[in-house]
N, C-alpha and C positions, 0 to 999 in steps of 0.2 A: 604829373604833379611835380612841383620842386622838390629838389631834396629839404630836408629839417633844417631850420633856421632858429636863432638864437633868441630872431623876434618873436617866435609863436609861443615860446617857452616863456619868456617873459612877461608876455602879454597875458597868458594860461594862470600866470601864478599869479599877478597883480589884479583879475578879476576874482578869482576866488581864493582870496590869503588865507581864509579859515581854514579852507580844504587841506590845501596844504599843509598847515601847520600840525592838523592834525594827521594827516599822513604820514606825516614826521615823527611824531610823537608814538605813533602807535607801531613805526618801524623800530624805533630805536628800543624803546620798551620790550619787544620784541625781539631781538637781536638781542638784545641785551641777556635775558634769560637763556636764550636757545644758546650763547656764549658759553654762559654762565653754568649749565650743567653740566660740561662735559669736562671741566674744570673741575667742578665741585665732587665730580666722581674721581677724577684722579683724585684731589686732594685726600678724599676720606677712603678710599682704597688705599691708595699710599699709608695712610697713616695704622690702617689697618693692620696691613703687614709688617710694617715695621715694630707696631705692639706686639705682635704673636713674638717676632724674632726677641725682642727684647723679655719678654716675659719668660723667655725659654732657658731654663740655667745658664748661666753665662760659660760654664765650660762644654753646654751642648749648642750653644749659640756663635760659636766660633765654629773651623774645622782647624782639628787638631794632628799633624802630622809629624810620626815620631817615625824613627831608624836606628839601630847600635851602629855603634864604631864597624869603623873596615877593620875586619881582622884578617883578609886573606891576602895584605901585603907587606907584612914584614911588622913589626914593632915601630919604628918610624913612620911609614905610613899608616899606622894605624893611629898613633899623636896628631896627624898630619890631619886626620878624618876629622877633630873634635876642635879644634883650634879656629878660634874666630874668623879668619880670613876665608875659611871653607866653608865654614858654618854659613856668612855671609854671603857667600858664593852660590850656594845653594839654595839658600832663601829667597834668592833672584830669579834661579832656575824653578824653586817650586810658585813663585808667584805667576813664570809664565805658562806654568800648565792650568792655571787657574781660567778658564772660558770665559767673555763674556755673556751674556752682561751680569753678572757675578764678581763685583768688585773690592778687593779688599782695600783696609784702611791700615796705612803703613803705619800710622802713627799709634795707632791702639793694637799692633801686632805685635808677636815677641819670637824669638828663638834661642835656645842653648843647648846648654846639656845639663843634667841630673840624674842622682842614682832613682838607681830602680828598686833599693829598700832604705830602709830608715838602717843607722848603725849608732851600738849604742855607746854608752860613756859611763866610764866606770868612775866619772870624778864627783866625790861625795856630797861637792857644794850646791849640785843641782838637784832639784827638788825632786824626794822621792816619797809620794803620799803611803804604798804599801811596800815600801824597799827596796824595789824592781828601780832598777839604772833609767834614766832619762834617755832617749832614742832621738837622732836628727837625721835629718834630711839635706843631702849636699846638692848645691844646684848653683850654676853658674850662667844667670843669663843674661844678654843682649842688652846693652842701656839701661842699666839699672840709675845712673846718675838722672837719668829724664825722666824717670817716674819715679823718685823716692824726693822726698828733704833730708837735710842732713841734721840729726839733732843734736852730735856730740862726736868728734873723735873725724874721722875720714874715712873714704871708700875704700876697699880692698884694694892690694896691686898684688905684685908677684915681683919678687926681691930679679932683679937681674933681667927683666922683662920677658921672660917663658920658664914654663915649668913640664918636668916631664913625666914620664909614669913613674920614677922613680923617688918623686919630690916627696916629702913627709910630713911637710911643714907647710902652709897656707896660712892664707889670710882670709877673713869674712867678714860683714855686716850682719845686722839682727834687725829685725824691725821692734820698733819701742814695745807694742807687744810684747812678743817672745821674750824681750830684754826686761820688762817687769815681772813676768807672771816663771821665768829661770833664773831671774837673778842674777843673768849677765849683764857685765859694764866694758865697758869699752877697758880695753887690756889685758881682759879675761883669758884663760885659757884652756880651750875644750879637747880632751885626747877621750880619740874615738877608736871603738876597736873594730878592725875589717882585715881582710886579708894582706891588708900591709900598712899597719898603726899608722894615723893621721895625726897630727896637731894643727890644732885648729887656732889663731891668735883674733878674737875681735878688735878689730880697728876702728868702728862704728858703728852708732845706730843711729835708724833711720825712719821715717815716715811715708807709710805707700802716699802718693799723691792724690791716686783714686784707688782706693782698696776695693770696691766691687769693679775694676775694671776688669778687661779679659788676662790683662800683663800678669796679674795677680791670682788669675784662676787654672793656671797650668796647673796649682797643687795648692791648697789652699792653705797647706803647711807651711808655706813661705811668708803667710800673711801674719798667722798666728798659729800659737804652738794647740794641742788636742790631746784630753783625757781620755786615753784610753783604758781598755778594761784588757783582761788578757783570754781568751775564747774559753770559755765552760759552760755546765750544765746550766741551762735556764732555771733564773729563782736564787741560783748560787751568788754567794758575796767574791767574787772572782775579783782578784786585785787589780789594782790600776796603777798605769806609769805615764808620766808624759812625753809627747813626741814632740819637736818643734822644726826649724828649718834654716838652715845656714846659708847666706847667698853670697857665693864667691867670685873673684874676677873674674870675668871670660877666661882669659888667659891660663888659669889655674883650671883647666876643665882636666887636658893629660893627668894630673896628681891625681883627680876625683876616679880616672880609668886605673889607676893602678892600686886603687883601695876596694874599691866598690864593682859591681855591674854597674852601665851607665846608659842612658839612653841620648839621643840627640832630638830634638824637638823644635818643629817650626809650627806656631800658635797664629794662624789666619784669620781675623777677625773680619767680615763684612763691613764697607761700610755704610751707613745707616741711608745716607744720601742719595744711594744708589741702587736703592731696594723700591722698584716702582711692581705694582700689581697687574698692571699691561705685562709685566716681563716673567709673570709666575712660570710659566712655563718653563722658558730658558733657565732660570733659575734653581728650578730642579734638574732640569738636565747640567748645568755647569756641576751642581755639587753630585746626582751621579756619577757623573766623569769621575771627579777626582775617588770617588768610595769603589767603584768596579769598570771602571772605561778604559778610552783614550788617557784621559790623566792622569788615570793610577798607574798607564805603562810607560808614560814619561817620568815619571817620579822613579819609579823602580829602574829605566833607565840610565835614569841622572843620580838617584843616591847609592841607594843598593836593590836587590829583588825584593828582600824583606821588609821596604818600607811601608807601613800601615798609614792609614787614613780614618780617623773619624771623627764623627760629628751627630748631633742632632737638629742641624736644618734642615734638613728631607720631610721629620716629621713636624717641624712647624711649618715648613711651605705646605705638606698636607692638610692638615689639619686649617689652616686660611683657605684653602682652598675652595675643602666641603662650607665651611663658613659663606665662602662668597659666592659658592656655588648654588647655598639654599636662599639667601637674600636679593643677588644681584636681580634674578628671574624677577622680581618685585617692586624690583627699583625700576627693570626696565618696564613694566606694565603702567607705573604711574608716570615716569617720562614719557613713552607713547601716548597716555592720553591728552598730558598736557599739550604736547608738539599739537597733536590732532586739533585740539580745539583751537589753538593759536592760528595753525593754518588755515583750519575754516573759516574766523574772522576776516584772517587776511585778502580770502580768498571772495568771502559775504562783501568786504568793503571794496576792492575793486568792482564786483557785482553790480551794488549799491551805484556807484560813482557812473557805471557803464547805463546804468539805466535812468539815473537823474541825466545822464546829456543824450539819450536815446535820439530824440528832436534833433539836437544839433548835429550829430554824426551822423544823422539819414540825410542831414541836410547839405553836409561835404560830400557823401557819396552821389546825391543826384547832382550836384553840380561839377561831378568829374572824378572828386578824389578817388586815385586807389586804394585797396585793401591795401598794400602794402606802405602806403605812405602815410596812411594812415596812422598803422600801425606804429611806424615809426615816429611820427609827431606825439601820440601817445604815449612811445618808453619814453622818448628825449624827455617831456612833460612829466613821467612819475619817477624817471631815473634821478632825475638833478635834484629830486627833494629824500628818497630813499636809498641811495648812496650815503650820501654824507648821514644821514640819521642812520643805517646799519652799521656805519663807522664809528660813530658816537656811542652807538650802545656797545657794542665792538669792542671800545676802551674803555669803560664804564667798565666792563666784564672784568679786563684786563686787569683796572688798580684796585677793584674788589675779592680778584680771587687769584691773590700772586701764587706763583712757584709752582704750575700746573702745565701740559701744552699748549702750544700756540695754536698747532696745524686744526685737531678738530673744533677748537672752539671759531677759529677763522671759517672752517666750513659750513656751520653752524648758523654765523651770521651771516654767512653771503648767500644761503639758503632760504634766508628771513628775506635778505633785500631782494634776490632775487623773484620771489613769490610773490613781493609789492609789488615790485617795480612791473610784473610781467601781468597779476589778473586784469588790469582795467584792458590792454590792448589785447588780450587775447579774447576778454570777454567781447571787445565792441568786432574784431575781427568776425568771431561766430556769429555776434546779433546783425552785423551789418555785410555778411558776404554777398548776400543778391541787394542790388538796389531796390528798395520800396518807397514809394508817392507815401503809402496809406498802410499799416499792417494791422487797422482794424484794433478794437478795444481787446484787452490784456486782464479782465477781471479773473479772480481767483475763483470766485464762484460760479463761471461759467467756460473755465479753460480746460481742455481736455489734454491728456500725457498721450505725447506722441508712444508709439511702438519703439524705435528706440529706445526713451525712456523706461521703460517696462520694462526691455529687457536689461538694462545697467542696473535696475534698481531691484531687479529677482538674483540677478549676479550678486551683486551684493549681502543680497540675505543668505543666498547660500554660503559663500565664503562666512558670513559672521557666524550661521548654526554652525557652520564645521568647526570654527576657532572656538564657540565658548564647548560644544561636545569634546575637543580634543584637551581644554583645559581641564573640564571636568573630570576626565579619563585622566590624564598625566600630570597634572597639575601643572606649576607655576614655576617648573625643576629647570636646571641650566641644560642648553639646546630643544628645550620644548618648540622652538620657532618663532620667528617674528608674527605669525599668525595669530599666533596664540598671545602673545602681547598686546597687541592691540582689542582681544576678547572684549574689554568692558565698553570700548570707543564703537565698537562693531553693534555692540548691544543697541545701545545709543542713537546710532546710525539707522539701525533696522525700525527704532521706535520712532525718529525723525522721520523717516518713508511713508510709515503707515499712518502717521497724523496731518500728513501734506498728503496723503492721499482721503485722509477722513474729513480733513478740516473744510472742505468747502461742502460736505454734503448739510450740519446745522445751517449755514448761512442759506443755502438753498430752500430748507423745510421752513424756517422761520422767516421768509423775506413773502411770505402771503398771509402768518400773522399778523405780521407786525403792521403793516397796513392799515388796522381797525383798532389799533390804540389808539386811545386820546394827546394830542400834544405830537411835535414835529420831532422834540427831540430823539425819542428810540427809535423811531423809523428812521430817521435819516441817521443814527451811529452805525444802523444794520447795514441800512444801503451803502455806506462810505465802505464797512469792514466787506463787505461782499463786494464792489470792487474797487481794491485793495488791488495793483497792480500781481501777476503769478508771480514775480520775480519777488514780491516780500515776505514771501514761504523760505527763503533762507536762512533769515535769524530762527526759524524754526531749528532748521540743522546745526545751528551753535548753541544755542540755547539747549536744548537735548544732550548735545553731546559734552556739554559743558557741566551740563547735572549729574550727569552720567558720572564722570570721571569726578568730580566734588564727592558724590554721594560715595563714589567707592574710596577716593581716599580716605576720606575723613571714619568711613566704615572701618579701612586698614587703623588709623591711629587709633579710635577708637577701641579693636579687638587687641591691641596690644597692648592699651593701658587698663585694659580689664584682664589679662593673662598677665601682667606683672603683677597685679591688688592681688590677682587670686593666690596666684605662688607666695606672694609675700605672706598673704593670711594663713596660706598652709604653712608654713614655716615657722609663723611666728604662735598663729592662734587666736590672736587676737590683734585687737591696737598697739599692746606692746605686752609686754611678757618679764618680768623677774624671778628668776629664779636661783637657786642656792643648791649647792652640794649639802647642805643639813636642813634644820628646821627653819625657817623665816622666822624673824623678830617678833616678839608681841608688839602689836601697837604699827605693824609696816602698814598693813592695809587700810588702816586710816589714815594715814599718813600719806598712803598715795591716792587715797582716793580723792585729798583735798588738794590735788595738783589741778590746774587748771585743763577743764575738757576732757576728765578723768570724770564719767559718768557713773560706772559700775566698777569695783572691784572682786574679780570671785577667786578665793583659794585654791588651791589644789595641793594634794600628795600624790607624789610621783615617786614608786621602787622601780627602777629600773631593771632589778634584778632580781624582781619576783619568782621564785621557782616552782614552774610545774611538772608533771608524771613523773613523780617521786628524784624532782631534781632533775632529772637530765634536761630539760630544757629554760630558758628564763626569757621573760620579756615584760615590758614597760605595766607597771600596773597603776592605775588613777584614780585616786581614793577623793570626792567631791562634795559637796551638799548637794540632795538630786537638783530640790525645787533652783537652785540660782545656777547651779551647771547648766539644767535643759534649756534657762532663758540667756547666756550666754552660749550655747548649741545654735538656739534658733535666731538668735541676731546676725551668727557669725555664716550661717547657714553651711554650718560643718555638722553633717549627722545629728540633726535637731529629732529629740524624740520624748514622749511624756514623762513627767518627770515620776509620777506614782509607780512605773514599773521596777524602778530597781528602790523601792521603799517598803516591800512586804516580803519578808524572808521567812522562807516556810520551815514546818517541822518545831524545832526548838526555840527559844529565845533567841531574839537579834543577835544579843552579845555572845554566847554559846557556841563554843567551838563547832558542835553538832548544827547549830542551823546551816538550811541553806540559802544562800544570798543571793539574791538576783545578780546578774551581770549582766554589761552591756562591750560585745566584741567587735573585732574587728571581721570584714569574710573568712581572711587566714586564719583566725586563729580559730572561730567556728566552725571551719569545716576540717580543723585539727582534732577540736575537743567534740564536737558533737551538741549534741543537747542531754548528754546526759551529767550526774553531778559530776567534779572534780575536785581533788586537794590544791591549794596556792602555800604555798612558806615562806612569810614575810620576811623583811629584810632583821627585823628582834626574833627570826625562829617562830613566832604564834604559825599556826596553821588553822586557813579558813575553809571553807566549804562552798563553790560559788556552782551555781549554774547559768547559762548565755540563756537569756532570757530577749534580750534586743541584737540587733546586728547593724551595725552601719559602717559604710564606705569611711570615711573621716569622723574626727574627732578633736575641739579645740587645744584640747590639753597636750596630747602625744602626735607624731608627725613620722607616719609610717605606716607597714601594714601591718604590723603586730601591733595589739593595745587590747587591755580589759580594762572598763571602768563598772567601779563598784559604789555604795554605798559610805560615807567615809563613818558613817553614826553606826552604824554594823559592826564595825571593827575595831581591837583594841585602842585607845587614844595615842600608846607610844608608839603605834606601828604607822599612825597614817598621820603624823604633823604635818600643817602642808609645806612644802617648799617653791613653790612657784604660785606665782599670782599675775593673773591674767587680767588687763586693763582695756576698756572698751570705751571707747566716747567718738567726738570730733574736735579736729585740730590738736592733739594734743601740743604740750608744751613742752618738748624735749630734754629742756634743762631742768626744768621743773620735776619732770620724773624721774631723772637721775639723780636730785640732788634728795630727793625725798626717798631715793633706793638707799643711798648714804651706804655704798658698797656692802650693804648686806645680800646683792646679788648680780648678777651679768642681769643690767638689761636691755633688751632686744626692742627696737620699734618697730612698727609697720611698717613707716615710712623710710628707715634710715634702711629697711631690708629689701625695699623696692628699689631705692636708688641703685644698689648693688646689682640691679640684673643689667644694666646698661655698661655692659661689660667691655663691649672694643665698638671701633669708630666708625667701623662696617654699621652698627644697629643703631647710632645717632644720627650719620651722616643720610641712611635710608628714609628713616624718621623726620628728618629735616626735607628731605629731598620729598617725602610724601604732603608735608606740610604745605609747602612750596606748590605741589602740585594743585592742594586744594584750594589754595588762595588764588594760585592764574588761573586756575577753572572760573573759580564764584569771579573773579574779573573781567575776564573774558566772555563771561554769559553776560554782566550788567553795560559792559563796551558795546559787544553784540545789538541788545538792547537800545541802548543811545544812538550808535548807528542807525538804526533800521528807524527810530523816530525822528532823528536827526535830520533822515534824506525825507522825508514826508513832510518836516516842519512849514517849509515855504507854503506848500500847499494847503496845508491845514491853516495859518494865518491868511493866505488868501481868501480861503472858504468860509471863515469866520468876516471877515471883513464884507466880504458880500451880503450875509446872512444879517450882521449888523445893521446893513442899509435896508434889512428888509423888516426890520425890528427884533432882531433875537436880541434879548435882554446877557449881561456879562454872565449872569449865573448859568444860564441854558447855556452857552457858547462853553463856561467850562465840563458842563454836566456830557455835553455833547463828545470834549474832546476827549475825557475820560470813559466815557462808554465805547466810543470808538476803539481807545486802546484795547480794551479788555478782551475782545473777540482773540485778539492776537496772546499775548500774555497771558489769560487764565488758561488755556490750554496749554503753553507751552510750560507753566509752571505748575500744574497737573501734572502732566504726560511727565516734567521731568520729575516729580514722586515716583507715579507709580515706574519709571524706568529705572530708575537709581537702585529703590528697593525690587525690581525682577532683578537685576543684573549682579547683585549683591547676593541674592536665593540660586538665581542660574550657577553663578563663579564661585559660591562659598567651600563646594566640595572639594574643587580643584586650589583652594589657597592654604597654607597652613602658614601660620605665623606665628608657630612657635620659637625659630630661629632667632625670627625679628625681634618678639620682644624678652627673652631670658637667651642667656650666655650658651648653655647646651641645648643640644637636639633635643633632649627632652625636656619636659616642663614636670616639675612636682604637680601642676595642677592640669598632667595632660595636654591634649592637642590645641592651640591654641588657634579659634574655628571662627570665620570672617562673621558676622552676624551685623545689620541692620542698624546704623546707629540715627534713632528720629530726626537729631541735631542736624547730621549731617544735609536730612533728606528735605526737613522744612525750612532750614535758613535759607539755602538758595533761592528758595522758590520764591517765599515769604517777601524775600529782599525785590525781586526782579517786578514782583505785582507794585510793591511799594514806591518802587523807582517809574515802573510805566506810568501808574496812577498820579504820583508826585512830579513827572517832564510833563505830562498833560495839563496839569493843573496851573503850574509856574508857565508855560507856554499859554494857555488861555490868559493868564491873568497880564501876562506880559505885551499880549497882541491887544488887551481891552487898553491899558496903556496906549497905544499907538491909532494916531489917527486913520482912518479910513481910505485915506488920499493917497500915504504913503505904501501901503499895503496893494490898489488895485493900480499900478502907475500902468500906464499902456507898452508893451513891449518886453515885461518882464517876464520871464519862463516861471511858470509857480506848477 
């Protein structure tokens, strides 16, 4: 055979443009996401880590490297040790022990020198609230002119341009701060007493540029001056003096040595640009190094042996760590399913394409052609239209999700095009390796599964039970396995096998009913669905595995937006919450109640410092009305219980010190006190008499595991006024209840306390990415779909066209096309129900998404456990019957349109 020519390609696409076009389309689309993730994990990785670092004090989010002067060379070289050219000098040297990829930002770092105490000043003009002398902080650092403005007066210098240990006299800046709240102005003169008196002359004040920068948190006294107290007994009125901060020229650091101890300091700030989450690893090993390594003995070699090192990025690279350690495993389970279903389209539409030209390509092999030339006019043919469309989506990726890598989302998409571009030839290569005249009819319901097959497709269910038992066991933890990722697709997979192996046994039992209905229609939908070529059993395999991996996303979003409602309602108690350190206003709770979507209002009194067994212990105590506490219990569904039992208080009268009073506990605090009576000592002194009469886990009012709630009509009036009021409805109106709070209390929303769990970009960026996952699933199963009708449609229009000429009326012809479908589609939108929810029951032990959806490992509302969500499991299906049912219909009605002539023309492949 010739080699591939430029005509055959040509010729290929301008017979079927449609085909192509959509080849293209569904490459690019495709490329385009499979780009697209691996970008969108950098990005919200990235951004992850760089919040942990940035949330982490700014003086633990640098590394902080400090050394004293050289003393073991003489008195000039020890000047010699603190003087900016060394200091400089140094800074250079400690930047190079610094490791990649661990990068610092030279422009947000600092170095100098400063005493290592405050000294103080006996000059009486500066502010002494208990008598005690005002204390300052000498410090001389690096570029102060680059991070300060100048508001009045000029920057320090040093009279003669060096100063030495012996100088006594200096110059300084204040920041406008320190310069209001001491009362210095520019010309000011500060004498400080140290082991060789200083004067201090301010030349300026000034303005940090960025006051939370790192330049600024070597000592925070530099920023602003601090009340301090002077250390004694606690309780005690212990007097206070202030300390504040003097920043003197570099150059004037020698004077600051010959007054003070002093320390030398180089302040290394990361920076932020350079902090990628692929490079977590390195990352702690570079700042390692510097805190006990290699670095730390290049530093001690280059400054002195004493030189120290600290920091706290070790323990925010940790702590992101376990973060992305509990999450990632969950990211990768819904990216695995997505890819999975992608590629089985891709792989169904080559399938598809191989079996619509079956005819044609038996028809090149008998007249000569080789497999392999074949093969070759095949890629030529799908390559020239899925190249450029993987390129396309490729860039698409590109100016969608800047500032990520190139390399994996490039391989990503050459991944996509390569899997177009390669099923259709490799498919026709398998179906056409021996030459056949005739390979006989291909019905579904009369094809048997070679031995081969049985054994790939028992391989495969074993590999799936070992992945979803191994999730089960270990769950969804970092290095669980790539096996174990794909657990929900496997499911999927195993339930796409056993319905391509079920599905042809109805068409078998009912194709000798159907026969003795009345009318041509249902027998002949049967006969068509029963043969239905074997090869149309693989939108089965997308379709499954498409539900599969929908049902469990949408499961995951789902169990995290019910572990955030839950926490939130633990936290808050209700829909929103007001409450007060005293009594609430007369007149609040009408007033909130007539806020809008504010249904109920119910009171409460709350002592938090209830005392029991004779005082030595305290805890929250909740004084209620039963009857509207128990039906705020059971709406909120926090320890709902009747409201009669804490209403009859035995022995004495209700009010009567001597009665005893029903109470409702917490477990702790029940299996502290017992069931027998006990004294409480309210917060007025009365003392009640309560017994635990109920016990439950939660409670709206109090959020812990200590609480007793009582009666509040039992109880004296002044001990139990309520201070909190608990609000219950839908939608509420958030301004509305604040402004009808009218600051008679902090109030707390449901809503505004959910939003707060979505804490760093790890738990959005997962969320989105799970989102994602379930919308190219439900896409990929309705594509699927149109495929698999798609390649049938010619014939289906032919088939009607003939039936036409034999009198089938338009209605039959559509009744027809639609029963046909269903054989295919109700099973497959069944089977994907009941698969979605096994695989969701099989994987729910192994998933925790607690991580996912609140800030810490744990949740106030516990394990946060994958469960079943209906939505997710009927809209797929729901959709895919809708769509088979609705291309049938439109297809019927579209062929009754078209004459009869143009549909059975002589020589058309249908």
């Amino acid at each position: 055979m010739n080699r591939v020519t430029a005509p055959w390609v040509r010729t290929r696409l301008r017979a079927a443009p449609g085909a192509a076009v959509a080849l293209a389309v569904l490459v690019a689309l495709t490329a385009c996401l499979a780009a697209a993730f691996p970008r969108a994990l950098d990005r919200y990785t990235d951004a992850g880590l760089r919040q942990a670092v940035e949330r982490t004090p700014v003086d633990e989010s640098s590394i902080l490297v400090t050394a004293g002067p050289d003393l073991d060379g003489g008195l000039a070289h020890t000047e010699e040790s603190v003087r900016p050219e060394r200091l400089t000098e140094l800074y250079r040297s400690t930047l190079d022990a610094v490791e990649r990829p661990l990068v610092i930002d030279k422009k947000r770092s600092s170095y100098g020198v400063r005493s290592t105490d405050t000294l103080p000043s006996p000059d009486e003009w500066l502010p002494r609230p208990d008598g005690l002398p005002a204390e300052l902080l000498l410090a001389a650092p690096h570029g102060l002119a680059d991070h300060t403005r100048l508001r009045s007066g000029r920057l320090p210098e040093v009279p003669g341009g060096e100063a030495g240990i012996e100088t006594t006299e200096v110059q300084a800046a204040v920041t406008e701060e320190t310069a209001r709240t001491l009362h210095v102005e520019v010309g000011s003169v500060i004498h400080l007493s140290a082991h060789r008196d200083l004067t201090v002359r301010v030349t300026g004040i000034v303005t940090p540029e960025d006051a939370d920068s790192p330049y600024w948190s070597v000592d925070s006294l530099l920023r602003a001056p601090s009340l301090r107290r002077v250390p004694g007994p606690m309780g005690a009125s212990n007097p206070s003096y202030w300390v504040g901060g003097l920043l003197l020229a570099p150059e004037a650091a020698p004077a600051v040595l010959g007054a003070t101890p002093t320390v030398r300091y180089w302040h290394l700030t990361p920076s932020p640009d350079a902090l990628h989450s692929r490079d977590l690893d390195g990352l702690a090993s570079a700042v390692a190094s510097l805190e006990s390594g290699p670095g730390l003995e290049r530093l001690h070699a280059t400054i002195n042996p004493l030189t120290d090192v600290t920091t706290g990025l070790d323990a925010a690279f940790t702590a992101y760590g376990e973060l992305r350690g509990d999450i990632g495993p969950l990211v990768v389970v819904a990216a695995s399913g997505a890819g999975t279903v992608a590629a089985v389209v891709l792989l169904m539409a080559g399938g598809l394409a191989g079996e619509r030209r079956r005819a044609e390509l038996a028809l090149l092999r008998a007249r000569g052609a080789s497999v392999r030339g074949m093969v070759g006019r095949l890629l030529a043919e799908t390559a020239v239209v899925a190249v450029p469309a993987g390129a396309l989506g490729f860039g698409a990726a590109l100016l969608a999700l800047p500032g990520a890598r190139l390399l994996p989302a490039l391989w990503a998409a050459a991944a996509v095009t390569a899997v177009a571009a390669l099923a259709l030839p490799l498919r026709a290569a398998a179906a056409h390796h021996a030459v056949r005249i005739h390979d006989g009819r291909r019905d579904v319901a009369s094809a048997r599964a070679s031995r081969r097959r049985t054994v790939a497709e028992l391989t495969v269910v074993v590999l799936a039970l070992g992945a979803v038992e191994m999730l089960r066991r270990r769950g969804a933890t970092d290095g669980a396995g790539d096996l174990v990722a794909v657990a929900p697709v496997l499911v999927g997979v195993i339930a796409a096998l056993v319905l391509v192996r079920l599905y042809p046994l109805p068409l078998r039992g009912l194709a000798r009913p159907a026969r003795r209905l009345r009318g041509a229609v249902g027998p002949l939908a049967l006969a068509r669905a029963g043969r239905t070529s074997a090869s149309a059993v693989l939108p089965l395999l997308a379709l499954l595995t498409a539900f599969t991996v929908a049902a469990f996303g949408g499961s995951v979003l789902n169990g995290v937006a019910d572990a955030r409602d839950r926490a939130a309602l633990l936290s808050v108690g209700a829909d929103a919450r007001v409450e007060a350190e005293a009594a609430l206003p007369a007149g609040l709770a009408g007033r909130l109640g007539q806020a809008p979507g504010v249904r109920e209002v119910t009171e409460v009194g709350i002592d938090y410092q209830a005392k029991i067994q004779n005082g030595r212990q305290s805890l929250p105590l909740a004084t209620v009305d039963p009857a509207g506490y128990a039906a705020l219990a059971g709406r909120t569904g926090l320890g709902a219980f009747p409201a009669g039992e804490l209403g009859r208080p035995d022995g004495a009268e209700g009010g009567s010190e001597d009665a005893v009073r029903p109470a409702l506990a917490s477990p702790a605090v029940a299996e502290r006190l017992g069931t027998d009576t006990f004294h409480v000592r309210l917060a007025d002194g009365t003392l009640a008499t309560l017994r635990i009469v109920l016990v439950r886990d939660r409670t709206p009012a109090v959020n812990g595991d200590d609480f007793l709630v009582v009666d509040r009509a039992q109880l004296p009036a002044a001990a139990t006024r309520p201070n909190v009021a608990l609000l219950t409805g839908g939608d509420l109106d958030a301004g509305a209840v604040h402004r009808a709070a009218d600051d008679a209390g902090t109030v707390h929303l449901r809503s505004e306390e959910r939003g707060t769990y979505v804490d760093s970009p790890l738990q959005s960026g997962g969320e989105r990415i799970y989102t994602a996952a379930v919308a190219a699933a439900a896409g990929y199963a309705a594509l699927a779909l149109l495929l698999s009708l798609a390649s049938a449609a010619p014939e289906r229009a032919a088939l009607l066209a003939r039936l036409r000429t034999m009198g089938l009326t338009r209605a039959q012809g559509r009744r027809l096309l639609v029963l046909e479908s269903l054989p295919q589609a109700l099973p497959a939108a069944l089977g994907g129900i009941l698969t979605g929810w096994a695989a969701v029951r099989l994987l729910s032990p192994g998933i925790d998404l607690t991580t996912l959806a609140v800030p810490a490992t744990t949740s106030p509302a516990g394990r946060a456990e994958l469960s079943a969500d209906p939505w997710s499991l009927a809209v797929p299906a729901v959709a895919v019957l809708v769509l088979a049912v609705g291309v049938a219909a439109v297809q019927a009605w579209w062929s009754g349109r078209r004459g009869a002539v143009a549909e059975l023309r002589a020589g058309d492949a249908r």
